[in-house]
N, C-alpha and C positions, 0 to 999 in steps of 0.2 A: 251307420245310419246315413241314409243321402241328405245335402247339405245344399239350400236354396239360397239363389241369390236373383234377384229381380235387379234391373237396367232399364235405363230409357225413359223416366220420366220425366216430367219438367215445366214447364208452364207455356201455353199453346191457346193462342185467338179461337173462338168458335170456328166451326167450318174446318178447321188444320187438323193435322193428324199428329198421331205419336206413334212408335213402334216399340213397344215394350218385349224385356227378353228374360227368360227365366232359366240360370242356369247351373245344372245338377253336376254334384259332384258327388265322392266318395259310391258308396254300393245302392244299388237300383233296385233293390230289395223292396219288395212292395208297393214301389213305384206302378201301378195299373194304372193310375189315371191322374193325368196334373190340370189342376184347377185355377182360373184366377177369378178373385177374390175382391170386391173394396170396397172401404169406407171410409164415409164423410164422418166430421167432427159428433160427438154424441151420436152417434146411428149405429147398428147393430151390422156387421161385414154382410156384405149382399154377395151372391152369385153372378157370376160375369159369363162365364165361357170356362169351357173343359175339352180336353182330347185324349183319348182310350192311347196308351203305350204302344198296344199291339194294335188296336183295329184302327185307329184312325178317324173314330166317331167321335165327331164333332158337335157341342152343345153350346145353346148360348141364350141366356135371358131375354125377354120378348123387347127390352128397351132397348138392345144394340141390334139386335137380329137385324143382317142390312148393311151395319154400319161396321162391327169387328168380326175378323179373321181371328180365328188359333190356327197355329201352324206348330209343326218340330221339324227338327235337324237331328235324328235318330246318331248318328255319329256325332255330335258335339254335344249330346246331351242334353237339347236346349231348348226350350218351350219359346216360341213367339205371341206376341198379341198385337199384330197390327186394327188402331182406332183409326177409322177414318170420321169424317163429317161430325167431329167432336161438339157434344154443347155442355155447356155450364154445370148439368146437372151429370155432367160424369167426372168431376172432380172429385177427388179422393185419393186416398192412400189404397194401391192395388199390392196385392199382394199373389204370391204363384204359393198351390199348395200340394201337395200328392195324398194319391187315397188307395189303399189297399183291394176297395173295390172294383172289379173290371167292366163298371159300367156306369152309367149316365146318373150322378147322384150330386143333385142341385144343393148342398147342403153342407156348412163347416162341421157337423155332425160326425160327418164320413171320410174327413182330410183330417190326418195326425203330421202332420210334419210342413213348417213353415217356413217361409222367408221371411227376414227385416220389415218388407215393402219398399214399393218407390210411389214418390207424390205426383199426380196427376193433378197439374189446375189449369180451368179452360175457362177463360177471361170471355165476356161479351161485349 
């Protein structure tokens, strides 16, 4: 079973960015699509952004649209999330997730296999 680990968080001024990295190991078995994920305190994990393994379709919730990049590095394994133009209301614990499905599926419903997380706080 592939085995996630999230980098790159940490606490960041409005306006600053972070580059977050999500990185797979063991077997790639199901791996179609890696998602990242996050939530604030009492809140329910929100949809962030996503990228197809193979196609390279890229998705992302209408609050960052603009603002984050997904990227991968198909030879290390390894999901990015660059945030730029950070505000307040994207702190949280973000987390990188994989999904079995090979397409565009906004929803912790459809990701079985998780990372820790890393904490994202953007000070005003």
């Amino acid at each position: 079973q592939v085995h996630l680990v999230e980098s790159g968080g940490g606490l960041v001024q409005a306006g600053g960015s972070l580059r977050l990295s999500c990185a797979a190991s063991g077997r790639a078995f199901r791996m179609l699509t890696v998602g990242w994920f996050r939530q604030a305190p009492g809140e329910d994990r929100e949809f962030v952004a996503s990228i197809g393994w193979s196609s390279n379709l890229t998705y992302y919730t209408d609050s960052v649209t603009g603002r984050f990049i997904v990227s991968k590095d198909n030879a290390k394994m390894t999901v990015f999330l660059q945030m730029n133009t950070l505000k307040p209301e994207d702190t949280g614990v973000y987390y990188c997730a994989t999904s079995s499905i090979p397409f565009h599926a906004p929803s912790v419903l459809f990701f079985d296999n998780w990372g820790p997380g890393t904490r994202v706080t953007v000070s005003s």
